[in-house]
N, C-alpha and C positions, 0 to 999 in steps of 0.2 A: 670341584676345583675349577678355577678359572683358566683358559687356555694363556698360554704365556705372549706378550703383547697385547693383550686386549685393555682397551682402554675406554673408559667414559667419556661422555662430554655430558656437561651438567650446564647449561648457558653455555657463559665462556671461561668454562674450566673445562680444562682436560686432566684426569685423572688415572694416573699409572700404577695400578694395584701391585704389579711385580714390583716397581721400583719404589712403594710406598711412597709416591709424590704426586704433588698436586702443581699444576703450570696453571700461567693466566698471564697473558702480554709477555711469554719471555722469563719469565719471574716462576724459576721452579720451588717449592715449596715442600721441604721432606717430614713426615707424619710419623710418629711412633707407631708400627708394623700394627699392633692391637688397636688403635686410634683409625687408621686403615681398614682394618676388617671390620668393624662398627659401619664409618660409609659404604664401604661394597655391602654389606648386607640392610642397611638402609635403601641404598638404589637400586638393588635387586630386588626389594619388596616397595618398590614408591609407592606412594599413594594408599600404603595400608596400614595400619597404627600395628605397633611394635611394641610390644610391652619391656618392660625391665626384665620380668621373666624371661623371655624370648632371647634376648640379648644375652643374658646369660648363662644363658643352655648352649646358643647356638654360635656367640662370639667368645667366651670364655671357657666354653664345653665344662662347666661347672655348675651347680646347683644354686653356688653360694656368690654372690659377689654384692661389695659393698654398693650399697646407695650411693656414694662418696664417687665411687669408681664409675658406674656410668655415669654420673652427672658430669664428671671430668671428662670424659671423653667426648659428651657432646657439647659440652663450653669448649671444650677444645676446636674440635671441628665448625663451630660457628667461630672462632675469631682465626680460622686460618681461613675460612670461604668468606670474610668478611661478610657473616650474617651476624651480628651485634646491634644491628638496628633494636629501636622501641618493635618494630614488626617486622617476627623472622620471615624471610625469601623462603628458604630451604628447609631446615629441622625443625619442626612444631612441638611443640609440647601439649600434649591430650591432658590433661588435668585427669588422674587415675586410672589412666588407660596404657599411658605410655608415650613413645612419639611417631611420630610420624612426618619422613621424605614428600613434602607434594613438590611435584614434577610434573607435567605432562610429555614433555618432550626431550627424555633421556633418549641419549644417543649412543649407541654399543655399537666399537670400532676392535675388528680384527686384524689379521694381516693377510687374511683371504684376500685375491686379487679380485676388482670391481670389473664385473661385466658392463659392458654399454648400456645394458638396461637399468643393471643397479646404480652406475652412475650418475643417468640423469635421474633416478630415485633420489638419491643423497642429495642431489642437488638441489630439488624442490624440498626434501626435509630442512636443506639447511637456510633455505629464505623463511620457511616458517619458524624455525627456531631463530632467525633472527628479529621476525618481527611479535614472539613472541615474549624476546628478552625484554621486552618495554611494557609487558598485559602486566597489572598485578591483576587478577579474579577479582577479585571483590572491589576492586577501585572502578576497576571497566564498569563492571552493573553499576557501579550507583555514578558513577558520571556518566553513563547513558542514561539511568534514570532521572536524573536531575538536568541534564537536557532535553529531553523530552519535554519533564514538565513545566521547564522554562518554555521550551516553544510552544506547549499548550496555552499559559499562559500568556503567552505575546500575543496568539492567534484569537485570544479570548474565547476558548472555546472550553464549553463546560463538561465536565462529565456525570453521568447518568449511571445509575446501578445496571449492568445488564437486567433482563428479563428471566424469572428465575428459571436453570437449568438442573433436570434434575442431577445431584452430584452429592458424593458422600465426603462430609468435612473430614477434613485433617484430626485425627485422633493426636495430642502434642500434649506434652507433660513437662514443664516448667522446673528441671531440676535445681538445686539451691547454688547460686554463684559462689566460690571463696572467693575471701584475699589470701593470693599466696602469699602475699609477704606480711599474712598478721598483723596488720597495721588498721587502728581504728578507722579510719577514712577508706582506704579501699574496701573493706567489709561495710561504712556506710553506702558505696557507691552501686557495689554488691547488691547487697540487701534490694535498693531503688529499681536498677536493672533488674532484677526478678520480678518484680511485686510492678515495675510500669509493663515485662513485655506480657504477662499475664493480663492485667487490664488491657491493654491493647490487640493481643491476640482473644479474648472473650469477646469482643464486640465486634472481630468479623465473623462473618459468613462462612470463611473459608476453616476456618480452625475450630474443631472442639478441645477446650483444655481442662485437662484431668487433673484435679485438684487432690486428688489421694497420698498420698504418700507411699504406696506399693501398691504394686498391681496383684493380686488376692487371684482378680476374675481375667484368665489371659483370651476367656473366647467371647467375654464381655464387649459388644461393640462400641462401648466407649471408655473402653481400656486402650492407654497412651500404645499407639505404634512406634513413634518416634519421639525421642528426651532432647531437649535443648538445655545443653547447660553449659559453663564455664568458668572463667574467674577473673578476677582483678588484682593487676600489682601496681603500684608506684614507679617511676621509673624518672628519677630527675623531677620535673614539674609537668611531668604530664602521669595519664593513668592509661596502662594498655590493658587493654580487654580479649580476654583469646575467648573463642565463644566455638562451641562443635555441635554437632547434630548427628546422634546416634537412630540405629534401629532397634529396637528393643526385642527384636525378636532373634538377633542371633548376638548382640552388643557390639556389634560394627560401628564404625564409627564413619559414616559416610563423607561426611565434610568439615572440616574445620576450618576458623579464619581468626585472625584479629584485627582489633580496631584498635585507635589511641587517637589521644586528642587532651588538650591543657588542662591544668589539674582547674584554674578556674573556669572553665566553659564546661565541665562534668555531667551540668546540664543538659545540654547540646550532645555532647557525648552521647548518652544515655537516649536521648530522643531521637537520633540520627540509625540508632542501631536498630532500636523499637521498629522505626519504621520503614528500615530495610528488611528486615526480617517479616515486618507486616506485610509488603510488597510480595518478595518469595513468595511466600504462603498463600498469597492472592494470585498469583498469577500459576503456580503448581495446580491450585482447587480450578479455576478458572478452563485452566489448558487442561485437565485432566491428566497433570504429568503422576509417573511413577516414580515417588519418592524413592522408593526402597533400593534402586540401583541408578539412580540420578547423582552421579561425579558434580563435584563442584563446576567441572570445564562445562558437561551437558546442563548443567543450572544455569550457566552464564550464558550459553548457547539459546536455551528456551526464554530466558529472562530477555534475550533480544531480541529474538523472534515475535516474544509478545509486544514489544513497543513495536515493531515495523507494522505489525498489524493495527496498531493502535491510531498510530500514524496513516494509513489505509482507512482505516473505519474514519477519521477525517474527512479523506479527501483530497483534492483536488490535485493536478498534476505536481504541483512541487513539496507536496506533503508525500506522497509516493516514491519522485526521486529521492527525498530524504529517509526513506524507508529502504528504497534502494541503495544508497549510499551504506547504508548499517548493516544492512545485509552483504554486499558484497566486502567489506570489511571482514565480517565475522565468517564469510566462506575461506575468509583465505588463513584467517588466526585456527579454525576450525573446518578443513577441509574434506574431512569427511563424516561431519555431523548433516546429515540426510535432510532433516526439519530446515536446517538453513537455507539450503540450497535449492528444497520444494517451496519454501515462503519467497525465495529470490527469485523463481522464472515464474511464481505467480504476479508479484510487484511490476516485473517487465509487461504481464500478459494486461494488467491493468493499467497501464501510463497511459496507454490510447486508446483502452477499453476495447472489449469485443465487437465489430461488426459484418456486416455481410462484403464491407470495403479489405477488409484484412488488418493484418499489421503494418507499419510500417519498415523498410527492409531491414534497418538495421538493427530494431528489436526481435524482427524476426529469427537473422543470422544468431545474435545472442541467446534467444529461447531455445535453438536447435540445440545449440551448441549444450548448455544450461541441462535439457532433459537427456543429453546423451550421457553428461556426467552422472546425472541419477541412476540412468542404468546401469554404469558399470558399477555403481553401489549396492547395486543388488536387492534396494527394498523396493517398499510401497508406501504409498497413505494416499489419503482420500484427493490433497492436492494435486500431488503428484497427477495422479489416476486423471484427474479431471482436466488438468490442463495440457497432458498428453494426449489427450481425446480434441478439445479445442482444437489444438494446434494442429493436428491431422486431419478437422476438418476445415478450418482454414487455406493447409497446405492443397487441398480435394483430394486426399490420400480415400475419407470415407463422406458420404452423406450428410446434410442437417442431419435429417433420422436418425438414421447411424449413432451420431454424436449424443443424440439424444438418451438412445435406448442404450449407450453405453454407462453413462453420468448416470441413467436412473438405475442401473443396474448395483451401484455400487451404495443401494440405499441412504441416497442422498438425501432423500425427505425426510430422515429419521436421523441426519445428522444436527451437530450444533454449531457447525463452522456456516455462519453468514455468507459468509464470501464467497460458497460454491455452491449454496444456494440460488445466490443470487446470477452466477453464473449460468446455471442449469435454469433459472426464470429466463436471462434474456436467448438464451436458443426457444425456448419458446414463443417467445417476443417474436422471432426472426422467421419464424414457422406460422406465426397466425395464430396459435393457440392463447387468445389472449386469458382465458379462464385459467388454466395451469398456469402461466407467470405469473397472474393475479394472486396466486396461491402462494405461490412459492418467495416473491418478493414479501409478502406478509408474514410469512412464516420468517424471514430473514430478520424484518421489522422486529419481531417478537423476541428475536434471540438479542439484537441489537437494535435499540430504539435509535440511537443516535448515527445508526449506519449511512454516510450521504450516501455513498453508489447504489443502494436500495431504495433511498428516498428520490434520487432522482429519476431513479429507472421505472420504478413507478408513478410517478408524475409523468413521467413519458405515455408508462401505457393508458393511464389515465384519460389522457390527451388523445389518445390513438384512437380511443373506444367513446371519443363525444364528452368526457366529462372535465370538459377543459379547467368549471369551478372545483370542481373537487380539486383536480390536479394542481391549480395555482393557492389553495388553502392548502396545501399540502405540504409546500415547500416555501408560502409565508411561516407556517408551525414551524419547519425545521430552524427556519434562519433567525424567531422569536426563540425559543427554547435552546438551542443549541452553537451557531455560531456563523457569521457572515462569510459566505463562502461563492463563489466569481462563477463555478457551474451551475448553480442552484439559482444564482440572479442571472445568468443567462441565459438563463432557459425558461424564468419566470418572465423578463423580460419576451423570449418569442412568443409565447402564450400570451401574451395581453396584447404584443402586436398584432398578432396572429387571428385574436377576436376580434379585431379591429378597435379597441382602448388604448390609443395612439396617447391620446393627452395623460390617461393615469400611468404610460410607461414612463413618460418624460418627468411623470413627479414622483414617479419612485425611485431611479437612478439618482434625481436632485436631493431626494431625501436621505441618502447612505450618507454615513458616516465614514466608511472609510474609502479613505481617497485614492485609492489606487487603485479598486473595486469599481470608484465611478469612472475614472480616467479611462478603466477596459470597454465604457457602455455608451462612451459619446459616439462610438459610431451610430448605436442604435437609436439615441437621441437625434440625431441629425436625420436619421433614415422616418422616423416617426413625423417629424416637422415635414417632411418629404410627402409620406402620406396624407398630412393634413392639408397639401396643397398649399406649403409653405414653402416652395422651390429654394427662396434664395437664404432664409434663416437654415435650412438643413445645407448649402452650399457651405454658407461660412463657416459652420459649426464643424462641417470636416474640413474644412482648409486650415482652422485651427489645430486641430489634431496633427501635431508631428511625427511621423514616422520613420524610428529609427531603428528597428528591428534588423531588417534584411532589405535590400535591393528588391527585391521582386516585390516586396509588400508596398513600398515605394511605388512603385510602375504600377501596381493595380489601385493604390488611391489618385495619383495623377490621370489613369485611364478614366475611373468612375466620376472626379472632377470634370473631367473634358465632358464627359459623356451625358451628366448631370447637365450642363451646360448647353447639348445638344449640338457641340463640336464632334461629330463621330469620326469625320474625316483625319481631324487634329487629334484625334485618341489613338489611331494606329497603331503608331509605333510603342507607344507605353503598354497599348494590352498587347499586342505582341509579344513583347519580353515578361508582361506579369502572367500571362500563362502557362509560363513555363512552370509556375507553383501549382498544386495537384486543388488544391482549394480555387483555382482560378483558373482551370484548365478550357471554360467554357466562356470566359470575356470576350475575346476575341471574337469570335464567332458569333455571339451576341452583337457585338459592335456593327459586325456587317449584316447580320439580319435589320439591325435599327438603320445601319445607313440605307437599304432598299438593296444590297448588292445579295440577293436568294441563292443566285446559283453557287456564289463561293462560301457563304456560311454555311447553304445545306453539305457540299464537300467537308467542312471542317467539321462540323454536327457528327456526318457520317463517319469518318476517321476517328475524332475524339470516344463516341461511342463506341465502335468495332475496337476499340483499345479497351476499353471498359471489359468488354463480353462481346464476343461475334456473336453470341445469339442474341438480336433485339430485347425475344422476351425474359432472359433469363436476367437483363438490367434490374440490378433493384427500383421498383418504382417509388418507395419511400424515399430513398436520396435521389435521385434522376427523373422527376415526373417530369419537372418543368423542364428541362432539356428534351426527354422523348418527344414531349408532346411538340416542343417546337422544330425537330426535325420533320415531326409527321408534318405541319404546319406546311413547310416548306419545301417537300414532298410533294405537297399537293400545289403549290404555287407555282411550282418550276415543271407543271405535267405529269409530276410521276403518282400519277391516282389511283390508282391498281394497288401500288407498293403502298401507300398511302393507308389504305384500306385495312390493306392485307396485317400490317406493323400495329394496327389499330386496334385491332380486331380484341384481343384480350381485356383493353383500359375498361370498358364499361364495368366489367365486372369487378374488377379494383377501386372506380370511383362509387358504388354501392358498396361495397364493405368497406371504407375507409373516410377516414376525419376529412373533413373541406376544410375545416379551419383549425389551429393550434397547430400542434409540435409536427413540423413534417405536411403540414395538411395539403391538398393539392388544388386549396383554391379556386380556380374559375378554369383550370385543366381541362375539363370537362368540356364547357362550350366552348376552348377553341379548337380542340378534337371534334366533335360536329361542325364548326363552322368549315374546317380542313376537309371534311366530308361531303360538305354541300347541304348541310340540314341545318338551313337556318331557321327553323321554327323551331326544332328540336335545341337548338342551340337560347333561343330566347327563352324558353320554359326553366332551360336551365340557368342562366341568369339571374330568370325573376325568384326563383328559387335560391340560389347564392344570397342574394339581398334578404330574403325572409331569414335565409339561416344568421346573418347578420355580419356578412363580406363587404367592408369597406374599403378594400385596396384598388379602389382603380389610379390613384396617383402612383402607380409604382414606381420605387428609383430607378428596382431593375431593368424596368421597359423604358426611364423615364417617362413614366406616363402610363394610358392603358396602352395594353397587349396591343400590338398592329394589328390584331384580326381581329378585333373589337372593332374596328372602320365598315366590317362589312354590315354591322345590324345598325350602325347610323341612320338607315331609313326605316326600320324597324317603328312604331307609331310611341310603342313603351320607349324610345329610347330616352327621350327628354326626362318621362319620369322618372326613369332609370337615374340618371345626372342629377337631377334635382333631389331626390330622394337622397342620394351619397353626400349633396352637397350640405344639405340642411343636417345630415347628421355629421357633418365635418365641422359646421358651423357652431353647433353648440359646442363640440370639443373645442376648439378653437379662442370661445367665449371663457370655458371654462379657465386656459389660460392667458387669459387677458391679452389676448396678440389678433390683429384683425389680419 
């Protein structure tokens, strides 16, 4: 028996079992007392099909009760819960099963008083039960999936079959549709629905479908696990379709839904269902979900989880916040579905990708925040695991190492999620072990061809390890087969600058097609004109470029304008203020090395740095060469040659293991760290050397011009050939684009 007061909330109905009545806006609503006991034993078992049997054993404590009689009681109860729609909200009808309450979010109210905890409980129940009153299930997934695939579509990006993983198909048995209402036309519609979801479920991957008509053999492996069947009635000029998916092994009836739509689009109908259910079944086989205890809510759950990843395996930062967007939707509709909420602080750990710089603060605060909620969830998965290790080692809670040995512990290399894969390659990346990321990002490739953050991160290492060609065919493959994408050309773009292929950057940016891709790349055009000793066609080309981003972005193209121009003195005050952006934290100081004022940039070097890392060497030298080395530079200009020395002392062994030219490369670092030293013979070998390897940037923007400590080997005897050699190979670039 029910305690007296107790009352449901169904939505926004409140339902009073003693009083036999049903409210909603004020508006009480009184139920025949047996009509009553049908819904409280309906929402006392939601979510689980109810036979006729059942009902009248356990509502009429009788054996026997007419057909006539429960079907009254539940027409009854759908036209006082104004469920009479073509698609019931509340009471489903199972086509020989019985019916079934879906609900997720019944709410049981007593007259026990509310502690302060239970309170602000209720209180968060009652914003997800309000923002649940608007989810239908099955609408949500396919208008997230049809957004998706319109945005795929706009983005022009194609998709590819994964790379096969091993996985065992869906065992699914195609039960026979009716019409319940015996009507020639929904039995033809019937019949169609059968016989197209069969054709369509045979021809994927994901589904085996058992064409038998009973199952004989039950330990037969490809004897149906689960029956999809349902029916069609008429309903005014449209035709609704209630459709379930049973387990066949205890005859549960997992999930049910319906669809409907105009009796002349039938078609459409028919096709729309097909290939939602073909999706399902793609994306369960895919994710390796477990049908067998997967609620419609957890389908819908997984079913968005896999497009955020989908959206991830894309790419690019706004393809991610819109991954993030869907997820943190779906944590709040589904607040403690686990999968959500480990795909949502991985999305955050990805917008700015991992590196030895960190996060930035306010994804950080969120990810903290993000893994705290996991644990009071009380699970695991491989996500989870992986990015709570990251994030500890980022926080310096543990080691690279550490972070290492913990990600490979959780037999990552024998996983088939891409993404932690590839996470577990770039701490390798980060560590030097280029051979293990080498592994591990291919291994990613494998699982996902089309993965960019795989594709790019290995053109990176590519680039790291000298094979700048491989690495730039790498990521022309991706952007030919796959989809135009702003990381993949920016980075293809530093790698051709980077070789010194000034003029084929300039006609690769001119050749994209879309225009908002090149609009991001005219800085690097004008920086390339720059290089080829084009000072005033790379002036104009950024003076055209408007910037309307941020204030600070502003002040650092006005600073590099001035600077370009050789106004250092008139640049002051712009780099000043554009430094205060973490990307420009070093202009300034630049500014007064180039104006000749050493003693105050090396102060601002040494501050900017010691904000970095108080220890020199523990600077990452791939993002900071060019800064170290011009402290040390400076160091040594202003007497402090000891200190000089001493801050030195490590780089030789980092410019032997590491790229001169492409992604990160460190350039002609090298001799001015010897010239800093006072080895200017050692300094020229290494020059002559730079040029062989085939370094053409002595027009830098960043110097405007060469390094100032390139002045010292002007008497140097190679130095003319030195000039002459850069200029004649400037000269044919130069010809090549018709500009003298």
């Amino acid at each position: 028996m029910l305690e007296p007061d107790v009352k449901f909330t169904l939505e926004d109905w409140h339902i009073y079992p003693d009083k036999s009545s049903i409210e909603r806006d004020d508006l009480v609503t009184h139920l025949e007392p047996k009509i009553m006991e049908v819904l409280v034993y309906l929402i006392t078992n939601a979510n689980r099909v109810v036979s006729r049997e059942e009902l009248t054993e356990k509502v009429w404590q009788t054996r026997f009760a007419s057909d006539e009689v429960i079907t009254r009681a539940i027409s009854v109860l759908r036209k006082k819960l104004c469920d009479t729609g073509r698609v019931h909200k509340f009471i489903k009808t199972i086509p020989k099963h019985g019916y079934i309450l879906e609900y997720d979010n019944i709410e049981v109210i007593t007259n026990e008083p509310l502690t302060e905890a239970n309170a602000v409980n209720n209180d968060n129940v009652g914003v997800v039960n309000k923002l649940n009153k608007f989810i239908n299930p099955i609408a949500a997934i396919v208008i997230a999936l049809l957004a998706i695939l319109a945005l795929l579509v706009v983005l022009g990006f194609q998709f590819v079959d994964d790379r096969p993983v091993v996985a065992k198909s869906i065992n699914l048995k195609i039960d026979r549709f009716e019409a319940f209402d015996n009507l020639p036309s929904s039995a033809m519609v019937a019949r169609v629905l059968a016989e197209q979801l069969i054709t369509t479920l045979s021809n994927s991957d994901a589904t085996n479908i058992n064409l038998n008509e009973t199952n004989t053999e039950q330990n037969d492996e490809n004897s149906a696990d689960f029956v999809l069947g349902g029916g069609v009635k008429e309903i005014e000029n449209e035709y609704k379709v209630n459709l379930h998916f049973i387990n066949t092994s205890n005859g549960n009836v997992l999930w049910s839904q319906s669809f409907a739509g105009p009796k002349g689009e039938w078609h459409q109908l028919v096709d729309n269902i097909c290939s939602t259910i073909d999706y399902f079944m793609t994306v369960a086989y895919k994710d390796n979900l477990n049908l067998s205890n997967l609620s419609l809510k957890s389908l819908q759950a997984a079913l968005l989880v896999h497009q955020a990843k989908e959206l991830r395996y894309i790419g690019s930062k706004n393809n991610i916040n819109l991954a993030i967007n869907m997820l943190e939707n779906a944590s709040v509709i589904y607040p403690k579905e686990f999968n959500v909420v480990a795909e949502l602080v991985l999305s955050y750990l990805l917008v700015d990708g991992i590196h030895p710089r960190g996060l930035n603060h306010e994804n950080k605060a969120i990810i903290n925040n993000l893994l705290d909620k996991l644990k009071l969830l009380k699970q695991e998965n491989l996500v989870y695991l992986s990015v709570d290790t990251i994030i500890n080692w980022q926080n310096n809670v543990i080691s690279l190492e550490q972070a290492i040995a913990e990600i490979e512990d959780l037999d990552v290399i024998n996983s088939t999620n891409p993404e932690v894969l590839t996470l577990l390659a770039d701490l390798y990346f980060f560590k030097g072990e280029m051979g293990s990321a080498n592994k591990l990002y291919n291994l990613a490739l494998n699982l996902k061809p089309n993965y960019q953050r795989a594709t790019l991160q290995l053109a990176k290492l590519h680039s790291a390890q000298n094979r700048n060609k491989q690495a730039i065919n790498l990521i022309q493959s991706y952007i030919n087969n796959y989809s135009q994408d702003i990381e993949l050309y920016q980075l293809l773009i530093e790698l051709q600058m980077g070789i010194g292929a000034f003029t084929k950057t300039i006609n690769i940016v001119n050749t994209i097609t879309d225009e908002e891709i090149k609009s991001q790349l005219q800085d690097q055009v004008a920086d390339s004109y720059y290089f080829l000793n084009l000072p005033q066609k790379s002036i104009e080309l950024h003076q055209a470029k408007e910037i309307t981003a941020n204030l600070s972005l502003t002040y650092k193209k006005q600073c590099e304008l001035l600077m370009l121009q050789g106004l250092y003195e008139q640049a002051n005050t712009a780099c000043k203020q554009a430094q205060r952006d973490i990307d420009s934290q070093f202009i300034y100081a630049r500014n007064l090395l180039l104006q000749g004022d050493y003693m105050q940039a090396k102060d601002y070097y040494k501050n900017l740095l010691e904000n970095i890392n108080p220890n020199f060497n523990l600077i990452n030298n791939k993002y900071y060469i060019n800064e170290k080395v011009d402290y040390i530079w400076l160091l040594a200009l202003t007497g402090e040659d000891k200190k000089a020395m001493a801050l030195a002392g490590s780089l030789p062994e980092y410019f032997a293991d590491n790229n001169r030219l492409g992604y990160l490369g460190y350039g002609i670092s090298d001799v001015i760290v010897s010239l800093a030293l006072g080895d200017k013979e050692l300094a020229s070998e290494q020059l002559s050397l730079a040029l062989n390897d085939g370094w053409l940037h002595w027009y830098n923007d960043v110097y405007t011009g060469p390094h100032p400590a390139i002045k010292q080997l002007e008497n140097n005897p190679l130095f003319e050939q030195w000039v002459n050699h850069i200029d004649h190979s400037l000269n044919l670039q130069r010809a090549a684009l018709n500009v003298k």
